[in-house]
C-alpha positions in Angstrom: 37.3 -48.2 -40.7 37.5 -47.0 -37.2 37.9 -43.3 -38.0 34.5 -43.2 -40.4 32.9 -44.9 -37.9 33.8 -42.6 -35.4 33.4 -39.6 -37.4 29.8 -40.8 -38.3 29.0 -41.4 -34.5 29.9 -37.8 -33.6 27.8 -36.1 -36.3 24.9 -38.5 -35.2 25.2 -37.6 -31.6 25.6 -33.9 -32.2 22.3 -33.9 -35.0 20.4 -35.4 -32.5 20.6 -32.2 -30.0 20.2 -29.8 -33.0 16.7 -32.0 -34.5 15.2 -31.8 -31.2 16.0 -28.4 -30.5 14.5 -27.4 -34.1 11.9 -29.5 -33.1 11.0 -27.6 -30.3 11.1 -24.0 -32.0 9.0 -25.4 -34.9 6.4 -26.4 -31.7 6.7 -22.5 -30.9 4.1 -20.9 -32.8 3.7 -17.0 -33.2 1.0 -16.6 -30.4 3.4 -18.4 -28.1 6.3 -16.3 -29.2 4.4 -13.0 -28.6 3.2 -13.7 -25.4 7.0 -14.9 -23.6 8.5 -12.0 -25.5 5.8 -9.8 -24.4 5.5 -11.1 -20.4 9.4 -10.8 -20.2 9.4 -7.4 -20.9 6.7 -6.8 -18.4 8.7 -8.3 -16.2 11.4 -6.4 -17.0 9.4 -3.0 -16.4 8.0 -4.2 -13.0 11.1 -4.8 -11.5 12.9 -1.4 -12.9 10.1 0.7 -12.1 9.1 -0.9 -9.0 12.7 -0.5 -7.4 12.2 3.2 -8.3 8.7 4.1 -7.0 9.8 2.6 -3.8 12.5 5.1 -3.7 10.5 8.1 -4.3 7.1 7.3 -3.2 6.6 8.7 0.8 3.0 6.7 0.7 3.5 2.8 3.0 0.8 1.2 1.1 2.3 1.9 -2.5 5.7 0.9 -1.6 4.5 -2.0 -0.6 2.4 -2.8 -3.6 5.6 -2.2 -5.5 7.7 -4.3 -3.1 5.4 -6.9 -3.6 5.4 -6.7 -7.5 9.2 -6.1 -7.8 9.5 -9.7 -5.8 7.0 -11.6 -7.8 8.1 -10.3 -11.0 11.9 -11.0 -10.3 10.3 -14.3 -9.5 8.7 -14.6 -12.8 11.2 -13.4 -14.6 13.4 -16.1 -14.1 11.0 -18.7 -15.1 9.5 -17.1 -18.2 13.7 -16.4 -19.3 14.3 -20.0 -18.5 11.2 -21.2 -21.0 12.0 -18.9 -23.9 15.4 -20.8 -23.9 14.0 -23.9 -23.5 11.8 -23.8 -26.5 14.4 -22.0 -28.7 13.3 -18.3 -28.3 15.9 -15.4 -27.0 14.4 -13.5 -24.3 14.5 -9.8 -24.1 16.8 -8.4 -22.1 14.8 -4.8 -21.9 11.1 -3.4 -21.9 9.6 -2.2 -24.9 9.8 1.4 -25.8 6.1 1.9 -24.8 7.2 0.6 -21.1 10.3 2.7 -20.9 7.9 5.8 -21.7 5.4 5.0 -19.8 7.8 4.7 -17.1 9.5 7.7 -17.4 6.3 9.8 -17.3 5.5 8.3 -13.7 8.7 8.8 -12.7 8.9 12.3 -13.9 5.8 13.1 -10.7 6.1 13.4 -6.8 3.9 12.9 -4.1 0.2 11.9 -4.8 0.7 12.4 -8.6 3.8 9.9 -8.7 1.5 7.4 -6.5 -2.0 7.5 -8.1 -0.1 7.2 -11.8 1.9 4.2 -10.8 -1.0 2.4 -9.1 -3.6 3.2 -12.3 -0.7 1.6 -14.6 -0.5 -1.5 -12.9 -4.2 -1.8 -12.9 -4.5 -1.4 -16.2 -1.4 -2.8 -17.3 -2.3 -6.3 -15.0 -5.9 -6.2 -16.7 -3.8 -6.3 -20.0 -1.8 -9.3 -18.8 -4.8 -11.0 -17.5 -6.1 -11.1 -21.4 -2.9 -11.5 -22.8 -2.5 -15.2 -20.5 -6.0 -16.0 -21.3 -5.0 -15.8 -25.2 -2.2 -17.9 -24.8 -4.1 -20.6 -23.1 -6.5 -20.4 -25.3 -4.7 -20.0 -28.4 -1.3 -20.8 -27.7 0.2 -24.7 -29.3 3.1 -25.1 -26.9 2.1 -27.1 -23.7 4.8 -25.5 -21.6 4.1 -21.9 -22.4 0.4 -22.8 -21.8 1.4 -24.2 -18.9 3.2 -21.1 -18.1 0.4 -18.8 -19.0 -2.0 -20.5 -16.9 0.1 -20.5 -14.0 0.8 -17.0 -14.3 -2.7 -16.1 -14.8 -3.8 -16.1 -10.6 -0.2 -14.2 -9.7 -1.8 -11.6 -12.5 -5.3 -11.6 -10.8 -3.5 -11.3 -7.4 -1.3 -8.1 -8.5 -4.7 -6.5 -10.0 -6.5 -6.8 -6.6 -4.0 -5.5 -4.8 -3.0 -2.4 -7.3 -7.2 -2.2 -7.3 -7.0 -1.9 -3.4 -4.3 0.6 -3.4 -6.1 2.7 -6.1 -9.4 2.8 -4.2 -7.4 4.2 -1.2 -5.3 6.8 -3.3 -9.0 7.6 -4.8 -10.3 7.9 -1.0 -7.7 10.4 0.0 -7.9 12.7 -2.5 -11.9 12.6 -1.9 -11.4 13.4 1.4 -8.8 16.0 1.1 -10.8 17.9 -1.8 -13.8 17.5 0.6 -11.5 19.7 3.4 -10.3 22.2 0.5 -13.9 23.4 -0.1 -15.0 23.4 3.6 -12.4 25.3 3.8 -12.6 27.9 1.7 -16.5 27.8 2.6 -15.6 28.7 6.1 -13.6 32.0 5.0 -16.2 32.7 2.4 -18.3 32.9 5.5 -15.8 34.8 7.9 -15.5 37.3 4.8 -19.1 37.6 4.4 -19.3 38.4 7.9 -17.1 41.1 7.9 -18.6 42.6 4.9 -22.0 43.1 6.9 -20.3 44.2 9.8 -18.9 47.0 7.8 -21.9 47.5 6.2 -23.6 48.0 9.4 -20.9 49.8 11.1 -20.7 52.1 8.1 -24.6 52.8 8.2 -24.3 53.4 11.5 -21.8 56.0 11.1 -24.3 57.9 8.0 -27.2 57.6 10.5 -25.0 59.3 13.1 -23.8 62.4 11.1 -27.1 62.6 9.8 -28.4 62.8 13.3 -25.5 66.0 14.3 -26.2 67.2 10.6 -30.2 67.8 11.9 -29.5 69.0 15.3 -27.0 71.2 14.3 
């Protein structure tokens, strides 16, 4: 009788694991599953392209908005992989085709081109994640990825002011420096006027001249 009995005892204690963890993924709804998938791969991206802007970029204050995100994301990363598996859900081990093209076509720039497209996509692309978090809270069923969402949602606000700081200075530059293009070429405009009247005079000058011999000769 001891063998049944022990038999029985290990299936119970090995259901037990399996109910709770089907439990737990039936607690997972769609919206819940969307927005870990979709935040891991954003993670994902920040970190990858990050790393690489700061490598190619030449500009302090974009290098160390991506710093910054690179850390935070890492950071998030971590705890957004940790949930998925906790709640039953594989994480992504990738970006999404959208990402990886959108990074490639930053990446593919240099200089200010490479800077202002990597700081516009993490405006827009924090703005995005700002909605996405409030969706969750708000229509999320899972405590702990609510939880999740709406502790992730002032690191998201945080990266947008910062990205929205960094833009407004790229934006500034160029200003300045098409501002100093046009002077410029306002100031030879001027220097070629200038020498167009002079030869204009200097060429009159000469007709009065051999005018003047033409009538005295």
């Amino acid at each position: 009788m001891r063998k049944p009995l022990t038999a029985i005892c290990l299936l119970g204690a090995l259901t037990v694991p399996l109910a709770a963890a089907r439990a737990q993924t039936a607690d997972v709804s769609e919206q819940d599953k969307t927005f870990l998938t979709g935040q891991q791969q954003t993670n994902l991206a920040e970190v990858a392209l990050g790393k690489m802007v700061m490598e190619k970029t030449t500009n302090d204050k974009v290098k160390e908005l991506a710093s910054n995100l690179v850390s935070a994301h890492e950071t998030v990363s971590r705890e957004n992989a940790a949930l998925a598996q906790k709640v039953g859900i594989t994480p992504p081990t990738e970006p999404s085709a959208e990402q990886k093209a959108m990074a490639e076509k930053i990446l593919a720039q240099s200089g200010h081109a490479l800077d202002q497209a990597f700081v516009d996509a993490q405006v827009e692309g924090h703005t995005k994640s700002l909605e996405k978090a409030n969706k969750e809270i708000s229509s999320g069923t899972n405590p702990d990825v609510k939880a999740f969402a709406t502790a992730y949602l002032p690191k998201a606000q945080g990266h947008l002011d910062m990205s929205k700081a960094v833009q407004s200075q790229l934006n500034s530059a160029a200003t300045a420096a098409a501002a100093d293009g046009l002077a410029r070429t306002g100031r030879s405009t001027d220097r070629l006027a200038g020498l167009g009247i002079m030869t204009l005079l200097l060429g009159l000058a000469a007709f009065w001249m051999s005018r003047r011999f033409v009538t005295e000769g």
